[in-house]
C-alpha positions as CSV (number, residue, x, y, z in Angstrom):
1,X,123.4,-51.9,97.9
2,X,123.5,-55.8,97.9
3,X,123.7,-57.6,101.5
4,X,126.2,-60.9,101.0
5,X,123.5,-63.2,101.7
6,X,126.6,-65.9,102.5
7,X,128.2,-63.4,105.0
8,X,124.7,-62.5,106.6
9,X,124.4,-66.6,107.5
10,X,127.9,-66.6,108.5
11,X,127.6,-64.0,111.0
12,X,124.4,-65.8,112.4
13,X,126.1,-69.0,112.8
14,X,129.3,-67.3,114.9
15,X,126.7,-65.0,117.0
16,X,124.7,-68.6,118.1
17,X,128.5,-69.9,118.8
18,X,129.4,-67.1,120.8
19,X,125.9,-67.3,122.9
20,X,126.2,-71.4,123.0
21,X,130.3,-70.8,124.5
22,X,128.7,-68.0,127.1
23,X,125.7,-69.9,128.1
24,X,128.1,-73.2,128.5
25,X,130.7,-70.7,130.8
26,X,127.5,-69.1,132.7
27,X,126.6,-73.1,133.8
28,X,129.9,-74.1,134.3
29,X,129.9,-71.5,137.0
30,X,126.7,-72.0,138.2
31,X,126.8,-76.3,138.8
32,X,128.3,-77.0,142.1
33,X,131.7,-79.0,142.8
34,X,132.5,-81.2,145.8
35,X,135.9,-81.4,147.4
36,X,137.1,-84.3,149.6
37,X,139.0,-83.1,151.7
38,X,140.8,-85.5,153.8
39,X,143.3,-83.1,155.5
40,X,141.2,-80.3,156.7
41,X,141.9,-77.9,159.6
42,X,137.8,-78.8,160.4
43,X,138.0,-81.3,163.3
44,X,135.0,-82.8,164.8
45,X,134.2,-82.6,168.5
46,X,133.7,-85.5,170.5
47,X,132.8,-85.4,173.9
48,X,132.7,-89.2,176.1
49,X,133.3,-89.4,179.4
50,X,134.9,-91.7,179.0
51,X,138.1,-89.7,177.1
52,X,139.0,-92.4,174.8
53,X,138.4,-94.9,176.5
54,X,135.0,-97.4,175.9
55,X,133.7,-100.5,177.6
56,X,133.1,-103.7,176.4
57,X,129.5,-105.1,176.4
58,X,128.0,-101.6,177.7
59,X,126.8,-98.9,175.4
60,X,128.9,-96.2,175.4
61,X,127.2,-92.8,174.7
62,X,129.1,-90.3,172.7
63,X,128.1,-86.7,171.2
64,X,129.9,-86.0,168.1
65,X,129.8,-82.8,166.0
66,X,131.3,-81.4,163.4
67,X,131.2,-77.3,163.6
68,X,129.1,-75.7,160.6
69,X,128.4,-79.1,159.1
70,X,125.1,-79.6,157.0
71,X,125.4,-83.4,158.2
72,X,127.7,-86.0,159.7
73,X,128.1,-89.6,158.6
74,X,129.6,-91.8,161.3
75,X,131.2,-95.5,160.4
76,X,132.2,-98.1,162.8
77,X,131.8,-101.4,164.4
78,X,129.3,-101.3,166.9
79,X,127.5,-97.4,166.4
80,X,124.4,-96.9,166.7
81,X,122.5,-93.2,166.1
82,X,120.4,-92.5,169.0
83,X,119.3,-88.5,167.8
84,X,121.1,-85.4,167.0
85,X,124.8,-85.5,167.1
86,X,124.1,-88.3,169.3
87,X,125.6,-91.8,169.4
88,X,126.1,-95.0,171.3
89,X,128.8,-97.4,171.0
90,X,128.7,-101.5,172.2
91,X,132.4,-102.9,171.4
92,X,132.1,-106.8,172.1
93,X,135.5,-107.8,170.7
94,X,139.2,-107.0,170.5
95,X,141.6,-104.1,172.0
96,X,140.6,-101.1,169.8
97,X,137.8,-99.4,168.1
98,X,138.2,-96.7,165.1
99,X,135.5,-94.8,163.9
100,X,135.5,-92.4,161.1
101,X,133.3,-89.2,161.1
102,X,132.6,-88.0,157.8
103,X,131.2,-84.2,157.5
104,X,129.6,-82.3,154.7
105,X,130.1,-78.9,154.7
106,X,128.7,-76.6,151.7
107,X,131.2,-77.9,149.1
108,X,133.2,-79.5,151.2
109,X,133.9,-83.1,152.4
110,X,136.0,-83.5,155.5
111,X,136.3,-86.7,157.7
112,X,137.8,-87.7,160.6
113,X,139.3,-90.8,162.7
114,X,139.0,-91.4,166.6
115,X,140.5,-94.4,168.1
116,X,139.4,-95.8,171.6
117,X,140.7,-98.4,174.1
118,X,138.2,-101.1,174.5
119,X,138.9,-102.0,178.1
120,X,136.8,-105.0,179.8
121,X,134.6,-103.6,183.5
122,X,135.7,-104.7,186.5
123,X,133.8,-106.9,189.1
124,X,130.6,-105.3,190.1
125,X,129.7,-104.4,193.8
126,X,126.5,-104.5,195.1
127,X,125.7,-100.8,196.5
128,X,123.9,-98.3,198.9
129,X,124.5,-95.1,197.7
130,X,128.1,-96.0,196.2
131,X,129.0,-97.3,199.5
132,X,130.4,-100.6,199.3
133,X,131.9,-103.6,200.7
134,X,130.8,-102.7,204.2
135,X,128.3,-99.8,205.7
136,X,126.9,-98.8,209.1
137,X,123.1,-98.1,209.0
138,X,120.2,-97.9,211.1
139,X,117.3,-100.3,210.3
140,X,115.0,-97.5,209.2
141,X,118.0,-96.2,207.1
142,X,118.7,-99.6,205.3
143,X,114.3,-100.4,205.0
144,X,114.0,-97.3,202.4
145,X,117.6,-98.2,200.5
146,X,118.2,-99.0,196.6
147,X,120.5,-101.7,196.0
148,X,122.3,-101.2,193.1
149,X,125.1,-101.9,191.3
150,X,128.3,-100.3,191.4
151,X,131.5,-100.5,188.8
152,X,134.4,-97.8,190.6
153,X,136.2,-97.4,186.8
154,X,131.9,-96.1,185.1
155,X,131.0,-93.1,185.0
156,X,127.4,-94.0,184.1
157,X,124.5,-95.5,185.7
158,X,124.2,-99.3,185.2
159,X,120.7,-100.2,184.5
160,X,118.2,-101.0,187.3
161,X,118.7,-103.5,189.6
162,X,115.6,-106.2,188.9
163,X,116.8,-108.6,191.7
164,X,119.0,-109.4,194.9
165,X,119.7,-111.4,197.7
166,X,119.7,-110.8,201.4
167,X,120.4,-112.5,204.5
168,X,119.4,-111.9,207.9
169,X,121.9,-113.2,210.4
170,X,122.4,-116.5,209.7
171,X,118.7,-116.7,208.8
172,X,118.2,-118.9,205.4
173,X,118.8,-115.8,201.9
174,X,115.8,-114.5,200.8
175,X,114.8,-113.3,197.2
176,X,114.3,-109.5,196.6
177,X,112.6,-108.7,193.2
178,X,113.2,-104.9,192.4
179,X,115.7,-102.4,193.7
180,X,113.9,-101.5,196.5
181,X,113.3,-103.7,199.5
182,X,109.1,-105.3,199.3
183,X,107.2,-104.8,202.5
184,X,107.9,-108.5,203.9
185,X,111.4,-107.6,203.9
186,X,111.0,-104.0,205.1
187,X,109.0,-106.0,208.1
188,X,112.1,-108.4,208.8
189,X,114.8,-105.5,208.6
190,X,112.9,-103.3,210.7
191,X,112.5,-106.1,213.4
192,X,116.7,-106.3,213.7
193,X,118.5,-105.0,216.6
194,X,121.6,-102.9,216.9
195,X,125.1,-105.3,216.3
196,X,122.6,-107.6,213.7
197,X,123.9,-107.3,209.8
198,X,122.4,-108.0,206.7
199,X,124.5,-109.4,203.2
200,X,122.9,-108.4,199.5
201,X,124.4,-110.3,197.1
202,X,123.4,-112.4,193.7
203,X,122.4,-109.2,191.7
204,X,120.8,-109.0,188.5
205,X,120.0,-106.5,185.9
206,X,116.1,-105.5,185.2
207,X,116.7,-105.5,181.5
208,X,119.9,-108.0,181.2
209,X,122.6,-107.0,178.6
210,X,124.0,-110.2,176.7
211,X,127.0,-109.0,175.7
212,X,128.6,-108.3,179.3
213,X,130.3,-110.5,181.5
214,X,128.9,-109.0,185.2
215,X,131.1,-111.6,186.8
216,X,129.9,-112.6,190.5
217,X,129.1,-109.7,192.7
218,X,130.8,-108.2,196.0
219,X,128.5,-108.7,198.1
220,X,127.6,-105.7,200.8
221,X,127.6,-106.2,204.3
222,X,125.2,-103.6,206.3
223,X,125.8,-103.4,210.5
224,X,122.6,-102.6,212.1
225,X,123.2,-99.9,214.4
């Protein structure tokens, strides 16, 4: 019996076909695809104390997340990455700030859009313990204080207080450098009687911020008791 050599190479040629088509399915299932997906039921979580609301000048800390993301991409005027899910914010101009939170999930691409207030702080108040405008203390009380600043609408600390101003009486203002009162005023304060008060005003920042306007300070008034 004679094989058909022409058939033989024939069915040679479709059987490589037929492996080449399979192979080409095999990778086409294999390779992976990306979706954008811009109306996902995937939110991301962000948490500022602020609610949606951010200061100008100030950085404005803000964790973002989106749940079972590989990563996060976050856009906007003004963000900065600080670590992990972690962010800060320093709006200098306008009314509003958008960002947009981008997520990569498996095969997935979702984002998301947060708006915010940009509101301007309010004066600041010089401060013992968040006690403002005027405070009772004794002179041992007031000798072992921390001036610092204190803006009613923040929920976070300002930075240290590098410098203030106090007056004795009508006694000519002296210069404080730190927070804390040096031992030559210590001395002074602890020398006052009951009925004597003491101002603190002119503060500055330790590490001055450019951007924000700290306006002129309310000044504290402390009644020696």
């Amino acid at each position: 019996m004679k094989i058909n050599i022409f058939d033989y190479k024939q069915f040679n040629i479709l059987k490589k076909t037929i492996y080449l088509i399979l192979l080409l399915i095999i990778c086409l299932n294999c390779s992976s695809t990306k979706t954008f997906n811009k109306k996902s039921d995937i939110k991301a979580i962000v948490e500022n104390r602020q609610l949606n609301i951010l200061y100008r000048g100030v950085q404005n800390h803000l964790n973002i997340d989106i749940p079972q993301s590989d990563s996060i991409q976050i856009s906007g005027a003004g963000v900065k990455k600080e670590g992990k899910n972690r962010y800060s914010i320093v709006p200098t101009t306008g009314t509003t700030l958008e960002i947009i939170i981008t997520g990569f999930i498996r095969d997935k691409v979702v984002t998301d859009k947060r708006k915010f207030r940009i509101l301007n702080i309010g004066r600041p108040y010089a401060s013992i313990n968040n006690q403002t405008i005027q405070i009772k203390l004794t002179s041992e009380e007031l000798a072992v204080s921390k001036i610092k600043y204190f803006i009613p609408q923040l929920v976070y600390e300002l930075p240290k207080v590098g410098k203030f101003q106090y007056q004795i009486n009508q006694q000519e203002p002296l210069i404080n450098y730190g927070e804390e009162f040096n031992q030559s005023a210590k001395d002074r304060i602890l020398k006052t009687k009951s009925g004597d008060s003491i101002v603190i005003d002119e503060l500055s920042l330790e590490n001055e911020q450019p951007n924000i306007d700290y306006k002129k300070v309310n000044a504290l008034i402390i009644i020696i008791q």
